[in-house]
C-alpha positions as CSV (number, residue, x, y, z in Angstrom):
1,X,111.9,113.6,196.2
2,X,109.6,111.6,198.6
3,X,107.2,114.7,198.7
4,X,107.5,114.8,194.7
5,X,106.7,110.8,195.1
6,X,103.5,110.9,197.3
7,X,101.9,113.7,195.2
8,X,102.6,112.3,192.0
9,X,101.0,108.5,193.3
10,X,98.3,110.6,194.8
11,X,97.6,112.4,191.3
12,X,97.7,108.9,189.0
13,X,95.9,106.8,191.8
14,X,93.0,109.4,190.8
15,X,92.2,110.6,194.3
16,X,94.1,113.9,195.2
17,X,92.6,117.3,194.9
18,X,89.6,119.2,196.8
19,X,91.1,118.2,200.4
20,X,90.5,114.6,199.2
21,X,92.6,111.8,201.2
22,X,92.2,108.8,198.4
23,X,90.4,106.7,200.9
24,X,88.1,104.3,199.9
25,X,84.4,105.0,200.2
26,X,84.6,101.8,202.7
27,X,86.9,100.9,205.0
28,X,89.4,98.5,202.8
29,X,90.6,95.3,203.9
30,X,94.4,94.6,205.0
31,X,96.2,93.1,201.9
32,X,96.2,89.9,200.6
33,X,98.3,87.4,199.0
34,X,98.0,85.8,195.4
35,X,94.8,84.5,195.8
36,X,93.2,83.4,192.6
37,X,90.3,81.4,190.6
38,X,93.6,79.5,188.5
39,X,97.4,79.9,188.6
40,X,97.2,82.3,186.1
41,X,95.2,85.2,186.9
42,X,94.7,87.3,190.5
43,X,92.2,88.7,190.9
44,X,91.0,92.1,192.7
45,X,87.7,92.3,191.5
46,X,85.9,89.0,190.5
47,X,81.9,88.0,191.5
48,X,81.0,86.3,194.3
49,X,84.5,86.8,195.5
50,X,84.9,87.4,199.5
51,X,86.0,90.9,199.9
52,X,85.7,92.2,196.4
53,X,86.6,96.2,196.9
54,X,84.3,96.5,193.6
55,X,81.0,95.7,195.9
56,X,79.8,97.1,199.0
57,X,77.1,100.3,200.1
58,X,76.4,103.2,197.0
59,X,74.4,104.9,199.7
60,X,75.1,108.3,199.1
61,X,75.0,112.0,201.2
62,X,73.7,114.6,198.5
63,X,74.8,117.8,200.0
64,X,73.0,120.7,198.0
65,X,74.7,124.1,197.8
66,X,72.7,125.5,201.0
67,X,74.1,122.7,202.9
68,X,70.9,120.5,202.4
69,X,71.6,117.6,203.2
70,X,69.4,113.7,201.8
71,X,70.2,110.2,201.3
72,X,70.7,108.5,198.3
73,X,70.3,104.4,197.6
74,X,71.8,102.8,194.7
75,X,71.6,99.1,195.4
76,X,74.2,96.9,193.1
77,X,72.6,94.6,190.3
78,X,73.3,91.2,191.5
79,X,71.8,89.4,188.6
80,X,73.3,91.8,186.1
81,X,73.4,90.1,182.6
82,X,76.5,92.5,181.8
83,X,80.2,92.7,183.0
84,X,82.3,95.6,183.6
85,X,86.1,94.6,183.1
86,X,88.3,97.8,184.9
87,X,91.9,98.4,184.7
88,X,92.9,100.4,187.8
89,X,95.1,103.7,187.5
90,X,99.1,103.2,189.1
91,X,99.1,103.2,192.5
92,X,102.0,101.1,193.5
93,X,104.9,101.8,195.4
94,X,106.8,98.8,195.5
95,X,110.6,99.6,194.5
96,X,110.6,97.6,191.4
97,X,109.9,98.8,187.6
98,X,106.9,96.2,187.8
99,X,104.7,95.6,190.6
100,X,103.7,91.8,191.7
101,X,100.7,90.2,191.9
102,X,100.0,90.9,195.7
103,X,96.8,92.6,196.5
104,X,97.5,95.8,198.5
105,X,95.2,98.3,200.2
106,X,96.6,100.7,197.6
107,X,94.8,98.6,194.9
108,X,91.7,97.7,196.8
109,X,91.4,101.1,197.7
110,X,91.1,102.7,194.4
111,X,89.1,100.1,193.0
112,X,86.4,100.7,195.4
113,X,86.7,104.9,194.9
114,X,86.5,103.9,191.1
115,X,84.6,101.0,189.9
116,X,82.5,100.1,192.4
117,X,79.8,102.2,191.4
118,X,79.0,100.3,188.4
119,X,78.1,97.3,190.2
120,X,74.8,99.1,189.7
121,X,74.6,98.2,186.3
122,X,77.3,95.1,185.7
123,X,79.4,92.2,187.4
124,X,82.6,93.8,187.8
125,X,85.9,92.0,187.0
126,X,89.1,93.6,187.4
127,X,92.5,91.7,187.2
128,X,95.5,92.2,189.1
129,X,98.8,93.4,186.9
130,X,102.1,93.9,186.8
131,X,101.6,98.1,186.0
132,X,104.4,100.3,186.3
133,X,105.5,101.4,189.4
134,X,105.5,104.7,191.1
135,X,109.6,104.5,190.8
136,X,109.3,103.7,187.2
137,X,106.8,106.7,186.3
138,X,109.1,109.2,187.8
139,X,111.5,107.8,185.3
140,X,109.3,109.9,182.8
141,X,105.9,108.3,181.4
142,X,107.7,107.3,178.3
143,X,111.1,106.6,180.0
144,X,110.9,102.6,180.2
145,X,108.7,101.1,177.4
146,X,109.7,97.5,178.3
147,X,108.3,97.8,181.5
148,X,105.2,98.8,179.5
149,X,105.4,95.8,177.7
150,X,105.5,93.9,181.0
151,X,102.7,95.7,182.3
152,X,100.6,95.0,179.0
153,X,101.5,91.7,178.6
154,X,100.6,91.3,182.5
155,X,97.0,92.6,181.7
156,X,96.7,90.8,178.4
157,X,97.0,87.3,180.3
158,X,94.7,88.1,182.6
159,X,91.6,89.1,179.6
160,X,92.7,86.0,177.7
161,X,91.8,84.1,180.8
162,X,88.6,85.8,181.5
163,X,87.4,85.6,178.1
164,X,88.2,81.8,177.6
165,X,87.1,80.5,181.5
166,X,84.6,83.7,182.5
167,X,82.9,85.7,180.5
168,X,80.8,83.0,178.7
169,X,79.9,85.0,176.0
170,X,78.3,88.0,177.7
171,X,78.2,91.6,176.6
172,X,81.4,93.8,178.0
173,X,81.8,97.5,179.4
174,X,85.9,98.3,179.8
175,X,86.8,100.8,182.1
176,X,90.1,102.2,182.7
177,X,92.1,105.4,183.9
178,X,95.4,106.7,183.8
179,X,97.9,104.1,182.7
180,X,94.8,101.9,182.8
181,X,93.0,103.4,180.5
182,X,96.7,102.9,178.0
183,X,96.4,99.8,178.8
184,X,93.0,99.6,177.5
185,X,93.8,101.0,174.8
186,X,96.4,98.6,173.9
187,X,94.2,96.0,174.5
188,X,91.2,97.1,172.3
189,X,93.5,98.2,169.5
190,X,94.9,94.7,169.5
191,X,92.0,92.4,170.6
192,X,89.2,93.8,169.8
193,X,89.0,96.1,167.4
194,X,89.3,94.0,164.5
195,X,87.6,91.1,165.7
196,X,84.2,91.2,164.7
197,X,82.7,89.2,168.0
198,X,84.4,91.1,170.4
199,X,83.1,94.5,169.0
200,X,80.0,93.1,168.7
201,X,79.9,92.1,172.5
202,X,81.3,95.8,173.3
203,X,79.0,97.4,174.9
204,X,80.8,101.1,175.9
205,X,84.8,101.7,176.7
206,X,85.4,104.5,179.0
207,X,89.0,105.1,178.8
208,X,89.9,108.8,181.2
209,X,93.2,110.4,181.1
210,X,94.5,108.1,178.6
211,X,94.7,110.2,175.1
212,X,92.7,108.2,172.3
213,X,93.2,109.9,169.7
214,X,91.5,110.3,166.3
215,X,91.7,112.1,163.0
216,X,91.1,116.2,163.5
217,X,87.4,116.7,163.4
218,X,86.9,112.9,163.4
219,X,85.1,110.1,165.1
220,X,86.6,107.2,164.3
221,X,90.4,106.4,163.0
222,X,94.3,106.7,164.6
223,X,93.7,104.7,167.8
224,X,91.1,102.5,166.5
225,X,89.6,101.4,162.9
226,X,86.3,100.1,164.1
227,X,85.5,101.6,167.4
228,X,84.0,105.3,167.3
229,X,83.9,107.6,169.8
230,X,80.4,108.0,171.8
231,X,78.0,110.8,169.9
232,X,75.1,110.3,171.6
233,X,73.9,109.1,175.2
234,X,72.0,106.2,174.5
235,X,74.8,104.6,171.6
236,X,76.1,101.1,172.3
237,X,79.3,99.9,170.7
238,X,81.5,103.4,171.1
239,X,84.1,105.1,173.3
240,X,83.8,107.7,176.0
241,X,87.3,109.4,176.4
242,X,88.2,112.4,178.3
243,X,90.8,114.7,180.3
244,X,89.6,117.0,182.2
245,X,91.1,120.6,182.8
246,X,89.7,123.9,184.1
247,X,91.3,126.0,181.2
248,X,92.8,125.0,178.0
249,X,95.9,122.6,178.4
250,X,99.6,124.1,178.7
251,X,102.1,123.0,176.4
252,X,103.7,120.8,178.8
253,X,100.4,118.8,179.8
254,X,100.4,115.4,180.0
255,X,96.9,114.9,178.9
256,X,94.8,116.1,175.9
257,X,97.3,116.6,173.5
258,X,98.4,114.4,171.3
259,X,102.4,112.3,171.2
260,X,102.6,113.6,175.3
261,X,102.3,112.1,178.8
262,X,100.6,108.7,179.1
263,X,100.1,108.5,175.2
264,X,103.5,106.9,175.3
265,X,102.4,104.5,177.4
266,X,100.0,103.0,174.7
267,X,102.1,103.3,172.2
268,X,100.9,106.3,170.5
269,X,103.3,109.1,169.3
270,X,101.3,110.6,166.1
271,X,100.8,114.1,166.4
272,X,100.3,115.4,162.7
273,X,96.8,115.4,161.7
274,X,95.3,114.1,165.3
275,X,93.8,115.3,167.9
276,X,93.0,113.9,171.4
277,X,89.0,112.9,171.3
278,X,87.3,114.5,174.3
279,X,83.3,112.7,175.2
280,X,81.5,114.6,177.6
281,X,80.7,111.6,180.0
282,X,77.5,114.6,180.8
283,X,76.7,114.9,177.5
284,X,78.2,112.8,174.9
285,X,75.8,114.3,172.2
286,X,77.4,117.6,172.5
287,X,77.0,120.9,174.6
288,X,77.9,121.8,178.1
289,X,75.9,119.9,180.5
290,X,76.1,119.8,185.0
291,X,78.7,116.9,186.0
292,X,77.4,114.2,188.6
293,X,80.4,113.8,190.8
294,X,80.7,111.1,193.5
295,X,83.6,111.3,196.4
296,X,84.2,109.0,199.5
297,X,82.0,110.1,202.6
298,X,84.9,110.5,204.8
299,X,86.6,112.8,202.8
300,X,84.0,115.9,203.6
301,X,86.1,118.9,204.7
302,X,87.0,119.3,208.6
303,X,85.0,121.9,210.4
304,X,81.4,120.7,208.7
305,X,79.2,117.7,210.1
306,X,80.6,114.4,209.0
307,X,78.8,112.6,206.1
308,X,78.0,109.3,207.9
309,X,77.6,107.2,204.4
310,X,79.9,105.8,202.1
311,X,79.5,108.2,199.4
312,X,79.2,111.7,198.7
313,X,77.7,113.9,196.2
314,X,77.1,117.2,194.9
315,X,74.6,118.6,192.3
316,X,75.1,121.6,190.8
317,X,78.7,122.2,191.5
318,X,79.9,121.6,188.4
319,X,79.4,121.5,184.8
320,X,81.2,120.3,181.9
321,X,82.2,120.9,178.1
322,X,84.4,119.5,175.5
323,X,87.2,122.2,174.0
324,X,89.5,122.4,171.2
325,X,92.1,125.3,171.1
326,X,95.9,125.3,170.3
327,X,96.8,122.2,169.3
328,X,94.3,120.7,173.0
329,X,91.3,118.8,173.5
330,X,89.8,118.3,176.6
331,X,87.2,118.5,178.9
332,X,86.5,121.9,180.3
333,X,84.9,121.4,183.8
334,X,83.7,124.6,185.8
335,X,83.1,125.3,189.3
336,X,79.3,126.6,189.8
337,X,77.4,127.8,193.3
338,X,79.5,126.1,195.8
339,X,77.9,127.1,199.0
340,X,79.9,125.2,202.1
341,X,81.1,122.4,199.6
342,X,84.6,121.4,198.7
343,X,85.9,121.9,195.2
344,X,88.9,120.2,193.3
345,X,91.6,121.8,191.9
346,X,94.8,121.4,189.8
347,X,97.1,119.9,192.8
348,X,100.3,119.4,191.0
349,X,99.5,122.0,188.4
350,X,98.4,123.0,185.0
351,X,100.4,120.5,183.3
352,X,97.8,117.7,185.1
353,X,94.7,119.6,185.3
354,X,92.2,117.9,187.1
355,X,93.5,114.1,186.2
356,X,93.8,113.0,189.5
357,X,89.7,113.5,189.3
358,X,88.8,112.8,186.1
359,X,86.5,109.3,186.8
360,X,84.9,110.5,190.1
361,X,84.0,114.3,188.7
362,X,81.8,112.3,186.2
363,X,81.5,109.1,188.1
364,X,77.4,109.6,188.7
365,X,77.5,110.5,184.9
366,X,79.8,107.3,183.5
367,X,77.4,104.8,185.4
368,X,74.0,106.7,183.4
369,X,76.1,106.1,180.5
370,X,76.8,102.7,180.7
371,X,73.0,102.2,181.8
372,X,71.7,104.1,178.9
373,X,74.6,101.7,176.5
374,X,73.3,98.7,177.8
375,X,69.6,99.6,176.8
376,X,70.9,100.4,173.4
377,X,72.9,97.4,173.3
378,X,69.7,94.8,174.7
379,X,67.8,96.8,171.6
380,X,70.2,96.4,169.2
381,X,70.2,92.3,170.9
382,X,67.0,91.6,171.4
């Protein structure tokens, strides 16, 4: 069971697979205790916050098939008119159904391997909350749906307060994966969707491994009213979601089909006449497209030169297509040249696919995106 345990965190913390440890990109600091702009609301992420996880180096390694190796800046947008608010993935451990508030390495760790990157492109915010444990996911993802509701009502406190005492009426990108992203989803089917000044201040939602879903062959509808999925690059306003898999999903996956696996979660047990929607972060337009993946540094394979930055990347290694067969939807990512570099694969199995990687296969990908939304968006508000 405690083997079971530590690969199944590994796979919803978003950071197993390919050899890779889960470590942040930088080193992450020793936990901390409730600390917090109000009583209300901890915060992991939050500007101008000492030790945010969600800041730090993008420098990157690119390591081209032949082993080529270059360096790569990215410097964070400090004056960014945009905010990014991010919903980590479950990475707890603590015994109970419902994690605390505390800070933990866990935590700071994945927000770093996960959001940190679009400090590029917006301030990033990123409440604490009171997810579902580790011990309460091997219960079943569906198992305990008032520990959901804990969870949710836990994140939901923490957006009220951002958007009452923060975010001052700027334009918002969400970002969430894994039970974060049904969280999201909960959220924007609740708060947003029908209220016309939030979806007007919504720039893009990225929501990865969390099952949207929509009406077969549509764009809009079942998970949200108002809020289509993405259908071209440059679109503001829309919804990138995705699961990604190396062959069509087995019967017993947990993502990309509708009514299974963290669907529950949000609440969403339709499966007649819906399907999962799958965006191709690469290519939301349509068509099958070369993924921009980003990995921590210190995860490059033993045996080959260390990379000596915080980041990691690797053109050409993969590229990437949205599917629909038997009942599935999902991203269909295949593995190119690799030449001497790693590549993921489907640790705990078919039934997961490549979850554990679905935000950093596409990470270099989802921050183009949100750049290319945010143009549309300054357009469309001039």
């Amino acid at each position: 069971m405690a083997l079971a345990a530590c690969a199944f965190l590994t796979a919803l913390a978003g950071a197993c697979g390919a050899g890779y440890t889960g470590a942040a990109p930088t080193s992450a600091p020793a936990a901390r205790g409730n600390q917090a702009a109000s009583a209300a609301t901890v915060w992991l992420c939050r500007p101008g916050q000492a030790d945010d996880p969600c800041t730090g180096s993008l420098r990157a390694t690119v390591v081209a098939a032949d082993g080529t190796r270059t360096a790569k800046d990215a410097p964070a947008d400090s004056g960014a008119v945009f905010d990014c608010f991010y919903v980590y993935p479950t990475v707890s451990t603590q015994p109970s159904d419902n994690a605390t508030l505390q800070v933990q390495p866990s935590e700071i760790s994945v927000a770093a391997l996960q959001a940190s990157r679009f400090s590029q492109d917006c301030r990033v915010w990123a409440p604490m909350y009171r997810q579902r444990t580790l011990a309460s996911l091997l219960k079943g993802l569906g198992a305990d749906p008032r520990a959901d509701d804990v969870a949710y009502t836990s994140l939901l406190a923490g957006w009220r307060e951002y958007l009452d005492q923060d975010n001052h009426g700027r334009p918002i990108i969400f970002i969430g994966d894994s039970q974060g992203a049904a969280m999201l989803i909960r959220l924007l089917a609740g708060q947003v969707d029908h209220t016309p000044s939030l979806l007007a201040r919504t720039v893009i939602a990225i929501l990865a491994g969390g099952n949207v879903t929509v009406p077969v062959g549509a764009t809009v509808g079942a998970t949200f009213g108002h809020l289509p999925l993405c259908s071209a690059t440059a679109r503001a306003g829309c919804v990138i979601a995705y699961s990604s898999f190396p062959s069509q999903p087995p019967p017993d996956a947990l993502f990309g089909r509708p009514g299974q696996g963290v669907s529950l979660q949000s609440g969403q047990t339709a499966t007649s006449g819906v399907q999962v929607a799958c965006v191709n972060p690469a290519a939301p337009g349509g068509g099958t497209t070369d993924l921009d993946p980003y990995f921590p540094g210190n995860t490059f394979p033993a045996g080959q030169p260390p990379i000596t930055t915080p980041w990691v990347t690797y053109p050409a290694l993969y590229s990437a297509a949205c599917m629909s067969s038997g009942g599935a939807s999902w991203l269909q990512v295949n593995t190119l040249t690799t030449g001497v570099r790693p590549v993921v694969t489907e640790t705990l199995g078919p039934a997961w696919g490549f979850h554990a990687e679905d935000i950093n296969l596409a990470l270099g990908n989802l921050v183009s995106d949100v750049s290319a939304a945010e143009a549309a968006y300054t357009d469309r508000h001039p």
